[in-house]
C-alpha positions as CSV (number, residue, x, y, z in Angstrom):
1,X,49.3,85.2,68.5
2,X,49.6,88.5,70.2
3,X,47.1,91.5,70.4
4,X,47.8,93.8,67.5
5,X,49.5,91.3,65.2
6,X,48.7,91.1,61.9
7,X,47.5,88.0,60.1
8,X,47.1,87.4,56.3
9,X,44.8,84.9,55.5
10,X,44.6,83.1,52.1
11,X,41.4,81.6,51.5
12,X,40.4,79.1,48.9
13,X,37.0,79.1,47.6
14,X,35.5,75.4,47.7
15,X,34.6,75.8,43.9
16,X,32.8,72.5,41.2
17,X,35.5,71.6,38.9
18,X,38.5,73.8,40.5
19,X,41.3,71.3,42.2
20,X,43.8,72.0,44.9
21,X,46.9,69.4,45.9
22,X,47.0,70.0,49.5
23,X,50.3,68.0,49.6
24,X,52.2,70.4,47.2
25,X,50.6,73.4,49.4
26,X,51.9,72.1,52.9
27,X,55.6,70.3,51.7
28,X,56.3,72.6,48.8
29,X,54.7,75.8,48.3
30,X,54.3,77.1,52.3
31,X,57.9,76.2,52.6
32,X,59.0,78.1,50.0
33,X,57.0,81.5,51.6
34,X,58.3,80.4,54.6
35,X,62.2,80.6,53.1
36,X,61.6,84.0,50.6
37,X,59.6,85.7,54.0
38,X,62.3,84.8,56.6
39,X,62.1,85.8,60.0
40,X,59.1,88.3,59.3
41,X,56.9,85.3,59.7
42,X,56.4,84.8,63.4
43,X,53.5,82.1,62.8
44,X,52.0,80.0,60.5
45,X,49.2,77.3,60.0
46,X,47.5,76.0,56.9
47,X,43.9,74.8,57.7
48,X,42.1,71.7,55.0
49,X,37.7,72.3,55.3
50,X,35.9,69.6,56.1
51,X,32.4,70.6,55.9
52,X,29.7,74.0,56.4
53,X,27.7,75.2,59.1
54,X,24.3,72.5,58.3
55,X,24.9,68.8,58.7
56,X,25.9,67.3,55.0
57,X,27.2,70.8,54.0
58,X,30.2,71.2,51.7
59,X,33.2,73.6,53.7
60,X,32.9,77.1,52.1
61,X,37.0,76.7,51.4
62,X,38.9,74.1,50.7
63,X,42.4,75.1,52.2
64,X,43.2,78.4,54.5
65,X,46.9,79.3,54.7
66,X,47.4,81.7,57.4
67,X,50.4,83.9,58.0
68,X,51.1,86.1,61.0
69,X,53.4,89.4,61.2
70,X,54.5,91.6,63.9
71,X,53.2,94.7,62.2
72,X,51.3,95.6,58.9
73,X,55.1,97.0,57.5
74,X,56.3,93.6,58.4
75,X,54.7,91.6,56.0
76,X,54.5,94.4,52.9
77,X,58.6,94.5,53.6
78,X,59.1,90.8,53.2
79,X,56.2,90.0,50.8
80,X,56.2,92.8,48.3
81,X,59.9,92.0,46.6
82,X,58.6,88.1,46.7
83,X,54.7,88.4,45.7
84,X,55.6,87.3,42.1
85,X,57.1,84.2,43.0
86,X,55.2,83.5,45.6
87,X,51.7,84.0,43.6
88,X,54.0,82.4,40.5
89,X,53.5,79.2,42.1
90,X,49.7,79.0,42.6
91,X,49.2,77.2,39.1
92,X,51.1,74.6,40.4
93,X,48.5,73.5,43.3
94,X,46.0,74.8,42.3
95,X,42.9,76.3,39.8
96,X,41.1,78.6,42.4
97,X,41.4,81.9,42.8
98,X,42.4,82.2,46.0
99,X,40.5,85.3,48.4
100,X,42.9,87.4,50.4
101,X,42.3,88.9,53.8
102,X,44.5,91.2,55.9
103,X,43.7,91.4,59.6
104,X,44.9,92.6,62.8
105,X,44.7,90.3,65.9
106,X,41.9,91.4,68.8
107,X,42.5,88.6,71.2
């Protein structure tokens, strides 16, 4: 991504007892952000944890989505009038409440 993007990072803790159906997330929840968002999205990835920093170690998250935006007015243009549907859906892949990052691109 370019210098001085932004990208929105949705982070879900690896928590006991909390599920997450990675298959829902990648064929039918990021494609419906993907269609509400449009053309504000100028890249996308959705990343599955496989383990921690220590040999044995359980990945801190389970799934990262990550969203990228030209600018900061960007993505609150496209995702305000869609938040509700778009956080709407979380119940159906998942029980964890997901962490939310905002963060401009360095390098």
């Amino acid at each position: 991504m370019e210098k001085g993007s932004i990208k929105v990072s949705v982070l879900y803790p690896n928590e006991n007892g909390k599920s997450f159906d990675m298959d829902y997330y990648c064929n039918k929840h990021v494609p419906m952000v993907a269609g509400l968002l449009g053309d504000a999205v100028i890249g996308a990835s959705v990343e599955q944890g496989l383990g921690g920093g220590d040999p044995d170690q359980p990945a801190t998250y389970v799934a990262m989505g990550n969203l990228y935006f030209a600018n900061i007015e960007s993505f609150q243009n496209s995702f305000g009038p869609n938040a509700a549907q778009i956080m709407g859906d979380l119940p159906n892949y998942t029980s964890i409440e997901p962490v939310i990052q905002i963060s401009e691109v360095m390098i």
